[in-house]
C-alpha positions as CSV (number, residue, x, y, z in Angstrom):
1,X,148.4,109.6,124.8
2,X,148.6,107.1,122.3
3,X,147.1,104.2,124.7
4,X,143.7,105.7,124.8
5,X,142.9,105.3,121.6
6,X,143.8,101.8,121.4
7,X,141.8,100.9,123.8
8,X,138.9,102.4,122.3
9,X,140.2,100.6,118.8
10,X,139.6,97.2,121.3
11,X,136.3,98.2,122.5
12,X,134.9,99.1,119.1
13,X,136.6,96.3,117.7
14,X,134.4,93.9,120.0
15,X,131.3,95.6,119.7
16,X,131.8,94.9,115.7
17,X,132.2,91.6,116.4
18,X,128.9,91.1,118.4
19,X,126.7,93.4,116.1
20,X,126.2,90.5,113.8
21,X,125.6,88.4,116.6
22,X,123.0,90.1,117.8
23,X,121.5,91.4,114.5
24,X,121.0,87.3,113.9
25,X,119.7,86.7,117.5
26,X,116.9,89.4,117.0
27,X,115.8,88.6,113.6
28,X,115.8,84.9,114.6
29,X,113.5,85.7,117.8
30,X,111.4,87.9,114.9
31,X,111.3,85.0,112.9
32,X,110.1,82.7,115.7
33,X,107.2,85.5,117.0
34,X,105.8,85.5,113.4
35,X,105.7,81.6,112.9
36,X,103.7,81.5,116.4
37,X,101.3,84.2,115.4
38,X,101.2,82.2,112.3
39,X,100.5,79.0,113.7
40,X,98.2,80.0,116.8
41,X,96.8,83.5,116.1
42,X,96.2,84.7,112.7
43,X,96.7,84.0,108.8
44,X,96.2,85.1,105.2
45,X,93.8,83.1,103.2
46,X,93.0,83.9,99.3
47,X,89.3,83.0,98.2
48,X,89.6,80.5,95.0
49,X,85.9,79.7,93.6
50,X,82.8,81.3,93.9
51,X,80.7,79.6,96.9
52,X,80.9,82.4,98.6
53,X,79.6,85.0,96.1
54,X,78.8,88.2,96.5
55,X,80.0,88.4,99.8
56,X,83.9,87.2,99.4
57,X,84.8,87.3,95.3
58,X,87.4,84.7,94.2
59,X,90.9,86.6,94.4
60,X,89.5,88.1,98.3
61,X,92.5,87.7,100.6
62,X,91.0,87.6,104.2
63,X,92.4,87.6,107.4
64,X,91.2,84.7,109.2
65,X,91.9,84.3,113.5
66,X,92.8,80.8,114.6
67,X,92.5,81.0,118.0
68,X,88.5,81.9,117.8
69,X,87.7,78.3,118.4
70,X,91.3,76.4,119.1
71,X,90.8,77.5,123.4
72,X,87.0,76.5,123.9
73,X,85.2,79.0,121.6
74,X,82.5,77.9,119.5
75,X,80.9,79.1,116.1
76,X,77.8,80.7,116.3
77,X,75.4,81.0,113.0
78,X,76.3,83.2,109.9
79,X,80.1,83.1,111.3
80,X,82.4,82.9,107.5
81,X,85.1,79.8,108.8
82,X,87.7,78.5,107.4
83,X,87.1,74.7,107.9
84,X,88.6,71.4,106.9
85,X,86.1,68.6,105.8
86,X,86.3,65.1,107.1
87,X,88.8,62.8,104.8
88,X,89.6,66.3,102.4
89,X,93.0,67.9,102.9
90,X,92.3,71.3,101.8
91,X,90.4,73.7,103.7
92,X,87.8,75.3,102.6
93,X,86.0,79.2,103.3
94,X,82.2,78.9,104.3
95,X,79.5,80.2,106.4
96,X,78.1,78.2,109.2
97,X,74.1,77.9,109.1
98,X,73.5,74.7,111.0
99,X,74.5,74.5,114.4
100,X,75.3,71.5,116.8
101,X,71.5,69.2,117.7
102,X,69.5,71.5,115.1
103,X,67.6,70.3,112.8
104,X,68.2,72.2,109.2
105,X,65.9,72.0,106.2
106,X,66.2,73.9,102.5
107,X,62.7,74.3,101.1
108,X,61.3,76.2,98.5
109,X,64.9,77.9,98.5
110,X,64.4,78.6,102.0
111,X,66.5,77.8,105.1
112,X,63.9,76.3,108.1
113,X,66.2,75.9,111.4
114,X,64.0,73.4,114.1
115,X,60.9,75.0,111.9
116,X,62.1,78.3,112.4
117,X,62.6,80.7,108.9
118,X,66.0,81.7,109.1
119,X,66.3,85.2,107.0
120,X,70.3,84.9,105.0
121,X,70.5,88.2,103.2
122,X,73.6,87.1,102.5
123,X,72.4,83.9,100.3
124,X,73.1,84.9,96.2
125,X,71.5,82.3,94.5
126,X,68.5,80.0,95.1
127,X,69.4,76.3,96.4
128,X,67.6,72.7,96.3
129,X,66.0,71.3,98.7
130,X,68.1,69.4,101.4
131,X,67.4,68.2,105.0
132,X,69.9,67.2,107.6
133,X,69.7,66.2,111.8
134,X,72.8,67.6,113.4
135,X,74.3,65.4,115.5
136,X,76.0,66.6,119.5
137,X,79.3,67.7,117.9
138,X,78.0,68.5,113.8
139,X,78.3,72.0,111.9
140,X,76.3,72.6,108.6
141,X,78.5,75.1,106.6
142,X,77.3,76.2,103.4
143,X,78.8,78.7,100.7
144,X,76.4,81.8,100.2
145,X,76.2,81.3,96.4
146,X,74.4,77.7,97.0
147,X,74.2,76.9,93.4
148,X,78.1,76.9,92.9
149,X,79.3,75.9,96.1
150,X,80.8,72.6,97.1
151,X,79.6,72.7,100.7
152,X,78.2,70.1,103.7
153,X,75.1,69.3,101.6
154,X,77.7,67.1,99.1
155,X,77.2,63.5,100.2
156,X,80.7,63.0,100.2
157,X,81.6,66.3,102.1
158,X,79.1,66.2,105.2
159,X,79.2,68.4,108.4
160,X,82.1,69.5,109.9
161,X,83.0,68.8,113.7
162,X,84.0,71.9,116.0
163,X,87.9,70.1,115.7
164,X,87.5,70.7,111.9
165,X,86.8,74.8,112.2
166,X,90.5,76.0,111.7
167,X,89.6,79.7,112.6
168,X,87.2,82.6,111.9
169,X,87.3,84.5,108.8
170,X,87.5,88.4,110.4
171,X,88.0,91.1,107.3
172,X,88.9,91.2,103.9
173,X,92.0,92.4,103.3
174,X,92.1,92.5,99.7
175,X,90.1,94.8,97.8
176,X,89.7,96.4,101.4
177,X,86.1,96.0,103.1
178,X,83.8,93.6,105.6
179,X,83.7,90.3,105.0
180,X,80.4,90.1,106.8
C-alpha cells in the first residue's frame, strides 16, 4: 500500500519541476507574438502638436496598421499616415493630399489637384499659397490645421516617398472615436 503513493509523490514531483518550465516557454512565445505584431502589424501612436487639429487633438493615442503599405499597398488621398520625412528621425502623423505624378496647388486657401478643386472638410484653418509637381514615387502630406503644421510644404521637409509611409493611422483609441 505504501508504494502507490510514492509513486504518485514522483510523478507530481516532476510535473512541479516542469510547470516553471513551461510557464517560461509560453510567456516567452507570448512575448515573441507581441514584438512581431509590434513590428509588422500594428502600434500605438500618441499625437504631440496640433497639425492635425480638429480631427486628432494632441494627447489622441491612435492605433496605426503597419502592414497597410509594407506588402505592395499604396496610400490613397485623405488617408491619416504615420510617415517619416527624408533626413528626420522622428515620424510624424499627417494626412496625404498629393498623390504620386499630380500636380498640387494651394490658392486662395484652396487645394487645386491637376486643376481639379479638391473639397477637405477636414482642413481647420486657412493655408498660403504653395505649389508642388509630384514626382513617379512623391507623396504630399499635409496636417489638417495648415497654419500650425510642420508638413511637406516646409522646404526642408519635402514629400515623402511610399518607403517613408510607416503605416495607416486606423482609430483613435484615446478619447474613443474615428480618426477619419
Amino acid at each position: 500500500m505504501s508504494a502507490r503513493p510514492l509513486r504518485r509523490r514522483k510523478r507530481s514531483s516532476r510535473l512541479n519541476r516542469r510547470f516553471p518550465l513551461r510557464t517560461a516557454l509560453v510567456l516567452l512565445c507570448i512575448a515573441l507574438i507581441l514584438v512581431l505584431l509590434r513590428l509588422f502589424a500594428f502600434h500605438l501612436v500618441r499625437i504631440e502638436g496640433n497639425s492635425m487639429r480638429d480631427t486628432l487633438n494632441s494627447g489622441d493615442i491612435v492605433l496605426v496598421t503597419r502592414f497597410d503599405y509594407r506588402f505592395g499597398g499604396t496610400a490613397e488621398r485623405g488617408d491619416i499616415v504615420e510617415c517619416r520625412f527624408p533626413g528626420r528621425v522622428d515620424a510624424y502623423v499627417k494626412r496625404v493630399i498629393g498623390l504620386p505624378g499630380e500636380t498640387v496647388e494651394i490658392r486662395d486657401g484652396r487645394t487645386w489637384i491637376d486643376a481639379a478643386l479638391l473639397e477637405e472638410p477636414y482642413v481647420f484653418s486657412s493655408q498660403e499659397d504653395y505649389s508642388i509637381a509630384l514626382g513617379e514615387d512623391e507623396y504630399l502630406v499635409l496636417g489638417d490645421n495648415r497654419a500650425e503644421s510642420y508638413d511637406s510644404r516646409a522646404s526642408d521637409m519635402g514629400p515623402v516617398s511610399g518607403r517613408d509611409l510607416l503605416g495607416r493611422v486606423r482609430f483613435r483609441i484615446w478619447p474613443p472615436g474615428s480618426a477619419q
